[in-house]
Biopython code that builds the backbone (N, CA, C, O; Angstrom):
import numpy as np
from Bio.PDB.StructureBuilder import StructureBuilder

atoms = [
    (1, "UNK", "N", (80.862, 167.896, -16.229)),
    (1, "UNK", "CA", (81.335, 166.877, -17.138)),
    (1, "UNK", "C", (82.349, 165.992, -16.407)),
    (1, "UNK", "O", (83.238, 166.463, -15.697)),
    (2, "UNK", "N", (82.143, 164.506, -16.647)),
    (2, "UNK", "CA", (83.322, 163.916, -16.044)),
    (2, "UNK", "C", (84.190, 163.411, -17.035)),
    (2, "UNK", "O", (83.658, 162.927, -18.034)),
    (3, "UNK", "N", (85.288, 163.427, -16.968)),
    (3, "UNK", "CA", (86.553, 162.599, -17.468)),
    (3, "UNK", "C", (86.455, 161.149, -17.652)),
    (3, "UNK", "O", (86.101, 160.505, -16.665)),
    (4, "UNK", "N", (86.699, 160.537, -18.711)),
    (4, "UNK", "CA", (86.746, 158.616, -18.526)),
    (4, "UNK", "C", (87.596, 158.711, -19.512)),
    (4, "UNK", "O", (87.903, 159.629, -20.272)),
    (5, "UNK", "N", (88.028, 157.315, -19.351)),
    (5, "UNK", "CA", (88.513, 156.551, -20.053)),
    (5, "UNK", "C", (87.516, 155.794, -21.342)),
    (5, "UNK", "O", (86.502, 155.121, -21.159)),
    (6, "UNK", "N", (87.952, 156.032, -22.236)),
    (6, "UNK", "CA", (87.372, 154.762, -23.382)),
    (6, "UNK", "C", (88.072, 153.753, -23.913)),
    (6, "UNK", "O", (87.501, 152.675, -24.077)),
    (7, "UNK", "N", (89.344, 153.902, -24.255)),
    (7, "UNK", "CA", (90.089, 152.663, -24.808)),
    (7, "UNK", "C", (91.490, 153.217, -24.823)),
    (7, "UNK", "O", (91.975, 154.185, -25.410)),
    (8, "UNK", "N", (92.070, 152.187, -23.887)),
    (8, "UNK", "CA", (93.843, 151.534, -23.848)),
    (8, "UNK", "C", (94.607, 150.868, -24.634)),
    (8, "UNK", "O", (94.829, 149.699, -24.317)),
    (9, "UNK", "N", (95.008, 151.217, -25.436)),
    (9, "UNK", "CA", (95.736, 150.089, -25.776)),
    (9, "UNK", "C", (97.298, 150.291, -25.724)),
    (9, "UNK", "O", (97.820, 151.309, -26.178)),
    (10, "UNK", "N", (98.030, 149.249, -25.136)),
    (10, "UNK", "CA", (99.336, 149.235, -24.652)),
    (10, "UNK", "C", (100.075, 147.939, -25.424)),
    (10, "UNK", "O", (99.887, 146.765, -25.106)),
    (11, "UNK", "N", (100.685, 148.258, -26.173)),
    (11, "UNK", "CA", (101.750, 147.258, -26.501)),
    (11, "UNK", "C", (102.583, 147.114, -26.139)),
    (11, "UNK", "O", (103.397, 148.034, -26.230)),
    (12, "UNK", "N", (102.994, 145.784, -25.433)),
    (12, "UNK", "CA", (104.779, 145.832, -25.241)),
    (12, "UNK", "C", (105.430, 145.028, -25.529)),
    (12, "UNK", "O", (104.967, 144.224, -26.337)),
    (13, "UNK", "N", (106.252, 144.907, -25.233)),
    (13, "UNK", "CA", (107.327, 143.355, -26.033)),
    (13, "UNK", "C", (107.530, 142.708, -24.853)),
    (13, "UNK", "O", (108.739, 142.534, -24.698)),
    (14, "UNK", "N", (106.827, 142.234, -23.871)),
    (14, "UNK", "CA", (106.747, 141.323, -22.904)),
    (14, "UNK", "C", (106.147, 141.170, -21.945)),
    (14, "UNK", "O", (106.428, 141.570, -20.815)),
    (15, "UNK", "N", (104.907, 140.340, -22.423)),
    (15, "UNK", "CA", (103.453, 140.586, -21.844)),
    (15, "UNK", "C", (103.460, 140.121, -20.209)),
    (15, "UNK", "O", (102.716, 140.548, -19.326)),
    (16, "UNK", "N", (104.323, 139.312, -20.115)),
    (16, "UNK", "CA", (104.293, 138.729, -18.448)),
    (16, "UNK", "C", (104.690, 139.979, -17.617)),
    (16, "UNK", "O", (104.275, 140.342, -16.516)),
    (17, "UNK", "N", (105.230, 140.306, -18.106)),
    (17, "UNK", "CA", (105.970, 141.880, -17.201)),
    (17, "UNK", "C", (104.649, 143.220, -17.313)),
    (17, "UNK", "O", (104.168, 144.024, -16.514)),
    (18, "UNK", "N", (104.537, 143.041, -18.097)),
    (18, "UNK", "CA", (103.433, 144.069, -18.276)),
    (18, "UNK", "C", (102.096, 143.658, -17.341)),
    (18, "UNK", "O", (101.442, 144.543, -16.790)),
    (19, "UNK", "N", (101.843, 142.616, -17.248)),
    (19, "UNK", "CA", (100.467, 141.855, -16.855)),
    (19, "UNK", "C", (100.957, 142.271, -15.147)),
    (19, "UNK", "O", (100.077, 142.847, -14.508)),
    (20, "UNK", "N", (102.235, 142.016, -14.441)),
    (20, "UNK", "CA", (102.670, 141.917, -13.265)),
    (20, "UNK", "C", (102.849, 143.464, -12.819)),
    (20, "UNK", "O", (102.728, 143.820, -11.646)),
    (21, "UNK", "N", (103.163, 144.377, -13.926)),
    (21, "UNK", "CA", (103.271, 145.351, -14.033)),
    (21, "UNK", "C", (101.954, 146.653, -13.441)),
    (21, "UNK", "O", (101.814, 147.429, -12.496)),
    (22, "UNK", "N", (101.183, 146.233, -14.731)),
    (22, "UNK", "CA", (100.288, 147.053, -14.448)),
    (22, "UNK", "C", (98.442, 146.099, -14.533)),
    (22, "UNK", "O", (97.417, 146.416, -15.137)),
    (23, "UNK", "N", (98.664, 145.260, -13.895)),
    (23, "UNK", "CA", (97.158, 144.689, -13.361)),
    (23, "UNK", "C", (96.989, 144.309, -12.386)),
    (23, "UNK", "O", (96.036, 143.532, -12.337)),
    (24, "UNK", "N", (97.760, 144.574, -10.986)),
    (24, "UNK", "CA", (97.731, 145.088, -9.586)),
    (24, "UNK", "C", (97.226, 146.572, -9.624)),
    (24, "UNK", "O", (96.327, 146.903, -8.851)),
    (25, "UNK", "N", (97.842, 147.594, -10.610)),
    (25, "UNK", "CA", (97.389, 149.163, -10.350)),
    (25, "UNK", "C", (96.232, 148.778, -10.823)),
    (25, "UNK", "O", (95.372, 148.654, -9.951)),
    (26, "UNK", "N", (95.857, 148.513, -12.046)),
    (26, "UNK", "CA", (94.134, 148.362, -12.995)),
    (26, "UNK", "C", (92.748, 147.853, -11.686)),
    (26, "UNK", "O", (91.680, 148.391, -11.398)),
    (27, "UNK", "N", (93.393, 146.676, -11.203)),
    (27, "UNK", "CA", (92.547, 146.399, -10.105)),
    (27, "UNK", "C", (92.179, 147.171, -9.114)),
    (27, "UNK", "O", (91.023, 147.454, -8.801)),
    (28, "UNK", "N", (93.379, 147.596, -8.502)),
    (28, "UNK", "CA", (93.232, 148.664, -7.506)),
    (28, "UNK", "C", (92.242, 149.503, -7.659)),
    (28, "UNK", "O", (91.254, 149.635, -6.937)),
    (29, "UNK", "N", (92.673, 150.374, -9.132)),
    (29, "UNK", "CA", (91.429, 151.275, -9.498)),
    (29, "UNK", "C", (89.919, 150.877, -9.540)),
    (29, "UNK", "O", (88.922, 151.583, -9.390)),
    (30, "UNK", "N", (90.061, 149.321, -9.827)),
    (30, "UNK", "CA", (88.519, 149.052, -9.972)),
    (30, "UNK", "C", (88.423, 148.889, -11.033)),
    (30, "UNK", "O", (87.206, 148.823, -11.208)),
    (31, "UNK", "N", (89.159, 148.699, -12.457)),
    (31, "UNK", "CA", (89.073, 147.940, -13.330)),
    (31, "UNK", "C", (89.266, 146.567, -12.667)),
    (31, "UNK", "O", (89.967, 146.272, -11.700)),
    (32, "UNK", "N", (88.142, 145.489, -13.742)),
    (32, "UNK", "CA", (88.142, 144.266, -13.611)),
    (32, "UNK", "C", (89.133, 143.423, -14.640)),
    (32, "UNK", "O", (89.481, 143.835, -15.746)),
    (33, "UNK", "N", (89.470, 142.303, -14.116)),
    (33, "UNK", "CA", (90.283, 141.331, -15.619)),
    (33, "UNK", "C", (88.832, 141.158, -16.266)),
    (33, "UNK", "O", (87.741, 140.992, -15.720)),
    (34, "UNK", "N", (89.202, 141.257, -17.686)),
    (34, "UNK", "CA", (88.441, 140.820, -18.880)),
    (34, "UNK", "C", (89.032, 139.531, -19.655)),
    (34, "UNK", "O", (89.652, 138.659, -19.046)),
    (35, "UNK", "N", (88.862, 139.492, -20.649)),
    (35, "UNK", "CA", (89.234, 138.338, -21.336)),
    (35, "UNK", "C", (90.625, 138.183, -21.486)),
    (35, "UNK", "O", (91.199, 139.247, -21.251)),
    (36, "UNK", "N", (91.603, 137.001, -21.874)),
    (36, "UNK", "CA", (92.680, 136.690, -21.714)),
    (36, "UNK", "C", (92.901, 136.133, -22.888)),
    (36, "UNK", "O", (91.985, 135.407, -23.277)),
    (37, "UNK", "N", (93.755, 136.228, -23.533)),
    (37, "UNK", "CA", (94.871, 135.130, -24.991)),
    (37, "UNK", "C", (95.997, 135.076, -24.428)),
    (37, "UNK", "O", (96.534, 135.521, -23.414)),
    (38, "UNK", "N", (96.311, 134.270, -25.525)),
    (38, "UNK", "CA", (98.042, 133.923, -25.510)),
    (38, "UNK", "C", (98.938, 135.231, -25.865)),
    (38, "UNK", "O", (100.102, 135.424, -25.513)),
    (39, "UNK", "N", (98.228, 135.965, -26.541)),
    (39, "UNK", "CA", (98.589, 137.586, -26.830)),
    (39, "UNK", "C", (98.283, 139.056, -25.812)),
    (39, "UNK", "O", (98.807, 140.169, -25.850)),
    (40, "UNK", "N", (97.537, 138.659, -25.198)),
    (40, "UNK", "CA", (97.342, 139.499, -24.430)),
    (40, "UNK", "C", (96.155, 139.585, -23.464)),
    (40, "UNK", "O", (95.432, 138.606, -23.283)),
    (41, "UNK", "N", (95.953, 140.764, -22.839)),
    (41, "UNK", "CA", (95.145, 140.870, -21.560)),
    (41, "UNK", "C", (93.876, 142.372, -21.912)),
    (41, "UNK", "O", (93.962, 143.313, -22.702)),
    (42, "UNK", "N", (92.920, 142.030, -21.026)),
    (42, "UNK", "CA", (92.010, 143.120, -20.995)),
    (42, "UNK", "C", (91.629, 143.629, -19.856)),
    (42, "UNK", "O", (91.405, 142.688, -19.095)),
    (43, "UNK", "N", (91.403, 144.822, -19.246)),
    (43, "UNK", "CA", (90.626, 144.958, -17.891)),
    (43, "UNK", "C", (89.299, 145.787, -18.575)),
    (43, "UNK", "O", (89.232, 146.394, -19.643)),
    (44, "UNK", "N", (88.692, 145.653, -17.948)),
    (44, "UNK", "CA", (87.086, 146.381, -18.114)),
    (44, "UNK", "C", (86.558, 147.374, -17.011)),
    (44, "UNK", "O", (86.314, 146.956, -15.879)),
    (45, "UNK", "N", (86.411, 148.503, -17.307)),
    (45, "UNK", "CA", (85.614, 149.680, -16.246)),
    (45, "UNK", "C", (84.418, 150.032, -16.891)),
    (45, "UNK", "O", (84.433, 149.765, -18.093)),
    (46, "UNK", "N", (83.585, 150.450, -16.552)),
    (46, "UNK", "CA", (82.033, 150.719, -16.542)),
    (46, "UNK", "C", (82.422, 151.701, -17.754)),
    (46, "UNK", "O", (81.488, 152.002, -18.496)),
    (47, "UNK", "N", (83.633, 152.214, -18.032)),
    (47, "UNK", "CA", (83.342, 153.358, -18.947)),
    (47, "UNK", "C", (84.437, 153.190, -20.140)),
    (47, "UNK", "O", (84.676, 154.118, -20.913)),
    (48, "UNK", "N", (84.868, 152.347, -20.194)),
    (48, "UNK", "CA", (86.149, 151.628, -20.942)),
    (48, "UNK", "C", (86.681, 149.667, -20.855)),
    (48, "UNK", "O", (86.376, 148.556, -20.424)),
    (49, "UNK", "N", (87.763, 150.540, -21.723)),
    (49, "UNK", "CA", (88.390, 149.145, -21.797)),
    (49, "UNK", "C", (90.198, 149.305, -21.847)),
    (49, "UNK", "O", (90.792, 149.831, -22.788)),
    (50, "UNK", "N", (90.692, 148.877, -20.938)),
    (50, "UNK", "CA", (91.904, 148.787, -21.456)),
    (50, "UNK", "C", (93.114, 147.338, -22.198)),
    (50, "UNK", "O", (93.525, 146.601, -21.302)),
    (51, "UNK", "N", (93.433, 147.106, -23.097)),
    (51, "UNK", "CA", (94.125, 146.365, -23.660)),
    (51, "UNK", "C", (95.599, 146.142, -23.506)),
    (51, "UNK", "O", (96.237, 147.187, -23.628)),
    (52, "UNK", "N", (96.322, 145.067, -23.270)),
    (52, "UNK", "CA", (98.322, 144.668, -22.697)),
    (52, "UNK", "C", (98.178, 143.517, -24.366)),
    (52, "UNK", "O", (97.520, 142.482, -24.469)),
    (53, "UNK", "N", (99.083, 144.228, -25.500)),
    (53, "UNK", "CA", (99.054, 142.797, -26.528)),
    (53, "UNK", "C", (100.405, 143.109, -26.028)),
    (53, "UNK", "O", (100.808, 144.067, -25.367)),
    (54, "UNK", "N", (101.205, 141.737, -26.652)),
    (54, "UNK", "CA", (102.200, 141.757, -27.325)),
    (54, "UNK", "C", (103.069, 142.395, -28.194)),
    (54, "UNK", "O", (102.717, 141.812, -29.220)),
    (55, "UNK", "N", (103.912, 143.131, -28.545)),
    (55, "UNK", "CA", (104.203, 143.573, -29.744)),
    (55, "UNK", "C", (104.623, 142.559, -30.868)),
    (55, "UNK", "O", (105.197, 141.488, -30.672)),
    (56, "UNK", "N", (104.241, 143.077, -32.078)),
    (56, "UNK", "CA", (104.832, 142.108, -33.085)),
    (56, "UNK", "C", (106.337, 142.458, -33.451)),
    (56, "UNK", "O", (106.763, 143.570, -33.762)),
    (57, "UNK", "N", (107.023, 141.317, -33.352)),
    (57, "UNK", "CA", (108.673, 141.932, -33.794)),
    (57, "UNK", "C", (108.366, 141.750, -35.177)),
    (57, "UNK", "O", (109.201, 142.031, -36.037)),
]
sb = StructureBuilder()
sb.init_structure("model")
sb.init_model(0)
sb.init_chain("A")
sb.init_seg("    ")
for serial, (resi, resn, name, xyz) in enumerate(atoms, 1):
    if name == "N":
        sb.init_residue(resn, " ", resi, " ")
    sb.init_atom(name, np.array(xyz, "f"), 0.0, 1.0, " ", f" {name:<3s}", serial, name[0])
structure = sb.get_structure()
């Protein structure tokens, strides 16, 4: 059996930091960028998805 990932989701209260943060490591791994908003970010792996929103104050 292998281990994956299916779904990330990470909220934080300051998406530029987060994006600089952790989508150099996401790539590395071989997650790809996915789609982009004004709210947030996606990377995509063959076996998941991970999500960076915003938090709502």
């Amino acid at each position: 059996m292998v281990a994956a990932v299916h779904h990330v989701e990470l909220w934080v209260p300051e998406l530029s930091r987060a994006l600089t943060s952790w989508g150099w490591i996401l790539n590395r791994l071989g997650w790809k960028d996915g789609d982009g908003w004004p709210g947030g970010m996606t990377w995509i792996a063959p076996d998941g998805t991970w999500w960076s929103s915003r938090a709502r104050r």
